[in-house]
N, C-alpha and C positions, 0 to 999 in steps of 0.2 A: 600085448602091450600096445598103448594108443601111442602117437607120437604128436606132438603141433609141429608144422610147421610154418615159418614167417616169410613172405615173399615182397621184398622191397625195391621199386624202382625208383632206384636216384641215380641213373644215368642222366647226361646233357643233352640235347637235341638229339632224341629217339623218339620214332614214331611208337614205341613199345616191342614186347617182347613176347615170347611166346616161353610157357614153364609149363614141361611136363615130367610127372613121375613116370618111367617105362619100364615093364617085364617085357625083355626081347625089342619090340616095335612097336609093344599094344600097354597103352596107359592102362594104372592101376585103376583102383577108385577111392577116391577121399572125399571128402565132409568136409564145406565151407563152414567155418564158424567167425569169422570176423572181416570185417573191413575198415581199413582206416584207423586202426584202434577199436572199434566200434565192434561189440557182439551183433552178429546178425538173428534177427528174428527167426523163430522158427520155421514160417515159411520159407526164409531164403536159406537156412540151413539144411542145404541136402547133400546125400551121396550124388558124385557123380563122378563122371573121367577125368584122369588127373591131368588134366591141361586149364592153362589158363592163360590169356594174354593181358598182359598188366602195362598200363601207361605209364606214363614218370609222374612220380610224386605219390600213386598208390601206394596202398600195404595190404595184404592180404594172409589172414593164416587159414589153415586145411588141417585136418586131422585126419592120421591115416593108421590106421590099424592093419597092420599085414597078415594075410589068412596062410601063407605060406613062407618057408625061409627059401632066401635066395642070396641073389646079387639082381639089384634094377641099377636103371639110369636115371640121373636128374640131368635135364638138359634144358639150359636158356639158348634160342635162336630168337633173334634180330627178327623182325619182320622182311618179309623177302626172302626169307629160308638163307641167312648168313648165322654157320650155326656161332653162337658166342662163347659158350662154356658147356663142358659134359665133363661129370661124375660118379663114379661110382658109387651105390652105395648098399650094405651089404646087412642083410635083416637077418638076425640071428634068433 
């Protein structure tokens, strides 16, 4: 099963944010497919590691197909490694 997901900075006076999907400590891999609203060209549509740093006002979605079940982490840290939010999340 593929999944999208949307990754939205509307925080106030932040340099940005760091978003990773993680097994253990080592990011998955997902597939940029849009920005801004905006589907990304195929070029810019690739697999890669599931990190991302997103400024305020971005939007960004990632499609992630997991090759394995588990439990990962979603985790937003601040720039400066201030971690912000961490979750679980649990692929069946």
């Amino acid at each position: 099963m593929k999944y999208r997901l949307r990754f939205i900075n509307i925080t106030p006076n932040n340099n940005g944010s760091q978003v990773s999907l993680l097994a253990g400590s080592s990011p998955v891999r997902w597939r940029a497919v849009a920005k801004d609203g905006e589907d990304l060209p195929p070029a810019q549509a690739i697999e890669q590691e599931a990190r991302l740093v997103i400024a305020v006002g971005k939007m960004y979605d990632f499609e992630f197909e997991p090759t394995t079940k588990g439990d990962l982490r979603l985790e937003v840290v601040r720039l400066f490694n201030r971690t912000w939010a961490v979750t679980g999340v649990q692929v069946r």
